[in-house]
C-alpha positions in Angstrom: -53.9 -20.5 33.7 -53.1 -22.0 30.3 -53.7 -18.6 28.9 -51.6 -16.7 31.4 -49.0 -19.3 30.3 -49.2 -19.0 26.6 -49.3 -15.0 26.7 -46.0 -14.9 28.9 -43.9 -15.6 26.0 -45.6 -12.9 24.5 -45.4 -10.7 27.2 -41.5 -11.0 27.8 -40.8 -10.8 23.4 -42.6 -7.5 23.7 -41.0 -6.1 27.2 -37.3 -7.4 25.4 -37.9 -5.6 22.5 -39.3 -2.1 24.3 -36.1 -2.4 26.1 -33.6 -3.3 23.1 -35.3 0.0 21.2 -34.8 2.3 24.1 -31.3 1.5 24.6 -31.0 1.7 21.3 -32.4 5.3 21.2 -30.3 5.9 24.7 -27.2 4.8 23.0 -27.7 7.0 20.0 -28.5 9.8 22.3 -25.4 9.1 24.9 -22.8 8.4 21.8 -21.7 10.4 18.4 -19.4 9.8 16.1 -15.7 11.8 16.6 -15.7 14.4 14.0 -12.3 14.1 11.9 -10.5 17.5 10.9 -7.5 17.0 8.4 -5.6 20.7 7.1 -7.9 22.7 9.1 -11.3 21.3 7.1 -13.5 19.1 9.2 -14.1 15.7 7.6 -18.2 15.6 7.0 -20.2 13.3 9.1 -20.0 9.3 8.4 -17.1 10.0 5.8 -14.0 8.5 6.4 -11.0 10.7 6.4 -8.4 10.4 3.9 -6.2 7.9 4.6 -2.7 8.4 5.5 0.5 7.3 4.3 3.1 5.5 6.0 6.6 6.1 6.2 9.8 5.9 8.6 12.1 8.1 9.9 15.0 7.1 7.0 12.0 7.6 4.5 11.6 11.4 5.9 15.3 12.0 6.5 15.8 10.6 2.6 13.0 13.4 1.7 14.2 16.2 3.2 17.7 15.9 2.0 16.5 14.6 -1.7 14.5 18.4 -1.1 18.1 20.1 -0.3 20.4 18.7 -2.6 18.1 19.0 -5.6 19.0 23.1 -4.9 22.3 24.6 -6.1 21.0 28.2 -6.4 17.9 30.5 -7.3 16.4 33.7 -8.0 13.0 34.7 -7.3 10.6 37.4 -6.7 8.9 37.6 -3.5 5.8 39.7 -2.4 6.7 39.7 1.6 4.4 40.8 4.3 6.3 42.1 7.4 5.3 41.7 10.9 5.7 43.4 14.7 6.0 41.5 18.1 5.6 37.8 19.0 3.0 35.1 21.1 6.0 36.0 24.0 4.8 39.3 23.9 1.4 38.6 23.0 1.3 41.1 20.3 1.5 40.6 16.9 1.2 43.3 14.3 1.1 42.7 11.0 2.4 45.6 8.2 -0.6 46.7 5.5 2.1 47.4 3.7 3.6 44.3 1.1 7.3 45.2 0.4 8.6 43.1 -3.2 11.4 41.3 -2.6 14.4 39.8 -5.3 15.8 36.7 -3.6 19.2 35.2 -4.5 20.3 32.4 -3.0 23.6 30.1 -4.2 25.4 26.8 -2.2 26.7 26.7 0.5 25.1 30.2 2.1 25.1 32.7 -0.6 21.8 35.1 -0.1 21.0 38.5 -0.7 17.4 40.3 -0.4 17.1 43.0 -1.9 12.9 44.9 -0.8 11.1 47.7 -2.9 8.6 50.0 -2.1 5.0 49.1 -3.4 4.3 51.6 -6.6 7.6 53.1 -6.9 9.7 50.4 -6.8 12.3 51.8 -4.6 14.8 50.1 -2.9 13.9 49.7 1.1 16.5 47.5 2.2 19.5 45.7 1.0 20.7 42.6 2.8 23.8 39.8 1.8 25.1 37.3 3.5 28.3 34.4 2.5 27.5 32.6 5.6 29.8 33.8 7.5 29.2 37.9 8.1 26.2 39.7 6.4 25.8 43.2 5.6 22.7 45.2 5.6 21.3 48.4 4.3 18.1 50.1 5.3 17.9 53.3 3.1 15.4 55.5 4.6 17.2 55.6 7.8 20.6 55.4 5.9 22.0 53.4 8.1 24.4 50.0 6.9 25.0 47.3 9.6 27.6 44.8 9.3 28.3 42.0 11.7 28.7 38.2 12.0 25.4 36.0 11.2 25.7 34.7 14.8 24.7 38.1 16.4 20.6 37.9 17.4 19.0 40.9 16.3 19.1 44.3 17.6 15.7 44.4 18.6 14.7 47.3 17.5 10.8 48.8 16.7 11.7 48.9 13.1 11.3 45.6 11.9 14.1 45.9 9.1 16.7 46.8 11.4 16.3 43.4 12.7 16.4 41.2 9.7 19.0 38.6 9.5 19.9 36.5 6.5 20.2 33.3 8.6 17.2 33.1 9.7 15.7 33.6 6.2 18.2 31.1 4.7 17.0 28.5 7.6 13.8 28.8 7.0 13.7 28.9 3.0 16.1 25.9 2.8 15.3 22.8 5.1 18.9 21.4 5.9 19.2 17.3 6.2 20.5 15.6 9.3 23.8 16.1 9.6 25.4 12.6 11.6 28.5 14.3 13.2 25.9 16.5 15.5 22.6 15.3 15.2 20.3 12.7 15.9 17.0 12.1 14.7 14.1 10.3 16.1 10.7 9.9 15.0 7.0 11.2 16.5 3.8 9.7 15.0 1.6 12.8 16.1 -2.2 11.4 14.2 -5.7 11.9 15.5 -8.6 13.0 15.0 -7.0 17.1 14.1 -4.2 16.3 12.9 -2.3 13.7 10.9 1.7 14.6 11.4 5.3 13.0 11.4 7.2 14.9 13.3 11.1 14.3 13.0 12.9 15.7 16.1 16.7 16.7 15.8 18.5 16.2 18.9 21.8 17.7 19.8 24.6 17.2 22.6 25.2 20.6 24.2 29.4 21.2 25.6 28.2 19.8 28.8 26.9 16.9 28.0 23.3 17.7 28.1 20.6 16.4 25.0 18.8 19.6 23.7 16.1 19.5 20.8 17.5 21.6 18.0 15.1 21.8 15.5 11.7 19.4 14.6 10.6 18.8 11.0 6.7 18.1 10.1 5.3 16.4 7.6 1.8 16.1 6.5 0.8 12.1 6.3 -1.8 13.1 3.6 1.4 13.8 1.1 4.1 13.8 2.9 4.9 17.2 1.8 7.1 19.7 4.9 4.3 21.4 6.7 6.4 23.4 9.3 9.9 24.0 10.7 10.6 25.1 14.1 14.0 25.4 16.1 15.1 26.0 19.1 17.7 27.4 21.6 19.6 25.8 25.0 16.7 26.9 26.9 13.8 25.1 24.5 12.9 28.4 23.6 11.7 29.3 19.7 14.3 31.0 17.6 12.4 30.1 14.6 8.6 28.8 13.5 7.9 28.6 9.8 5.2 26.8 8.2 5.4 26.1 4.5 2.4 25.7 1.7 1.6 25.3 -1.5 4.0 23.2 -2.7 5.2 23.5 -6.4 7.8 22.5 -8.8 10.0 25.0 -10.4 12.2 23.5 -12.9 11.6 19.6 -11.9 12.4 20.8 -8.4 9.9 21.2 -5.7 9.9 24.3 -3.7 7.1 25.8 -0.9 5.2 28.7 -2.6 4.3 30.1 0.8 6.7 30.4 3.2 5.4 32.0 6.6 8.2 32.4 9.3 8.0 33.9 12.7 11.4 34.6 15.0 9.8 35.0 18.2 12.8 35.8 20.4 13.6 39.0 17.5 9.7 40.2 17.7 9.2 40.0 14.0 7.5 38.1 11.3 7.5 38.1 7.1 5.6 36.0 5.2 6.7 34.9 2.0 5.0 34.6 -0.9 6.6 33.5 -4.2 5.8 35.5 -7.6 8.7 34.9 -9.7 11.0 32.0 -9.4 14.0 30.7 -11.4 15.5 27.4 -9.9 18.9 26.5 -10.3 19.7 29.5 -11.8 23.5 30.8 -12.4 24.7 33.6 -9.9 28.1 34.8 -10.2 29.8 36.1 -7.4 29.4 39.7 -8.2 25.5 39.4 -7.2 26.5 38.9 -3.6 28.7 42.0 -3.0 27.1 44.8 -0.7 29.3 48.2 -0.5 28.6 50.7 2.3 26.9 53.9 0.5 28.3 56.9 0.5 27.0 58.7 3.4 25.6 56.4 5.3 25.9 55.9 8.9 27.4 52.3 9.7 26.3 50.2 12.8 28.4 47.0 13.6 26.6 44.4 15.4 28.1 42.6 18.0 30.9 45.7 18.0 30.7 48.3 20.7 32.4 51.1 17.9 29.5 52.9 15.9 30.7 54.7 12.9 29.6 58.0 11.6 29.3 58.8 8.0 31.9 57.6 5.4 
């Protein structure tokens, strides 16, 4: 009996530690660890991600209008990449052709494109915009539209027809909040994909009714603008654009690749920046557009088509 009694001890030491292993080996077997993705690149196993930084909603607003103001004007050269259709119409198309753009931009809403054949250098379109109306000419069809910025596109299957200079001066330039119309408020969108501030800009539509306008994103690794999107009265996308490669150009920092979608117009360009001369002085002579000889003029938003002039 005092045998019995002095192996027990043993006995329940050994039966203790059988059990502590296999739910050690269970637990290791029922339980990994989360893997951490962070700009599309999975975090390897057992190493921390990089950590984020903090900020709060007058840091990003500060940002993004710091971003705006340092920009009085530029020119730049612009290898863009054209696209056909949208994720409403669950096509997208993408042109093999790259078209080189010259972009001139000056304050307040001074732009003009102007897109060249590859090779020959050829002017395909000619676009120009004060902010107010735009003019546009696409000379292989010679055809010259004119209308007010506010007019949506015309939705047609060439994708040039369609271009509008607002939505390419929205998406290139990242406006602040303005306080007479908006209000901003602050999302804190971080796991284990993604690590995001997202500042939302809420309107007040004629009736009364709140409406998101437009969200800005910033990546918590440097706080640099990942993405712009805005919306209509419905909550529908006008406008998705997601920005990289962030460089400075003359002391100011400017996305090198811009890539913007208007899903409601069915088309797409992205934006790649060859050439680019910040702050640059444009007189106003390098925003006027005349209707070609010629050419057949379109009004948008107008039900009177002109013929040749």
């Amino acid at each position: 009996m005092h045998r019995l009694r002095r192996r027990a001890p043993v006995a329940l030491a050994l039966l203790l530690s059988f059990t502590l292993s296999s739910c050690t080996v269970l637990h290791k077997l029922l339980t990994r660890p989360r893997v951490f993705t962070r700009r599309g690149k999975v975090v390897p196993p057992g190493t921390p991600p990089p950590p984020e930084l903090n900020a709060t909603l007058d840091d990003l607003n500060t940002r993004i209008a710091n971003l705006y103001n340092a920009i009085n004007s530029f020119q730049a050269i612009v290898q863009m990449t054209p696209s056909v259709g949208s994720v409403y119409k669950g096509k997208i198309t993408e042109s093999i052709v790259d078209v080189r753009s010259f972009v001139l931009f000056r304050k307040p809403d001074f732009i003009r494109i102007i897109g060249q054949a590859p090779v020959l250098r050829t002017n395909v379109f000619d676009m120009v915009s004060n902010g107010t109306d735009f003019r546009l000419y696409v000379v292989d069809k010679n055809l010259f539209f004119e209308g007010s910025d506010k007019e949506p596109a015309v939705t047609s299957k060439n994708a040039l027809e369609n271009l509008r200079p607002e939505a390419f001066l929205s998406a290139m330039l990242i406006r602040p909040l303005d306080p007479a119309t908006e209000k901003a408020i602050l999302e804190d969108d971080t796991d284990e994909d993604t690590a995001l501030y997202k500042v939302h800009f809420i309107r007040t539509a004629p009736d009364g009714k709140l409406l998101l306008a437009r969200s800005v994103w910033f990546d918590r690794l440097d706080l640099s603008i990942a993405r712009q999107k805005a919306f209509n009265e419905k909550g529908e996308i006008i406008s998705d654009t997601r920005y990289l490669k962030w460089q400075s150009y003359n002391g100011v920092m400017f996305p090198s690749h811009i890539d913007l979608n208007r899903y409601i117009d069915g088309y797409g360009v992205t934006m790649d920046i060859l050439e680019m001369q910040m702050n640059k002085e444009l007189t106003d002579d390098k925003f006027v557009l005349a209707q070609p000889e010629g050419t057949t003029i379109r009004r948008i938003g107008s039900p009177q088509t002109g013929g040749p002039q």
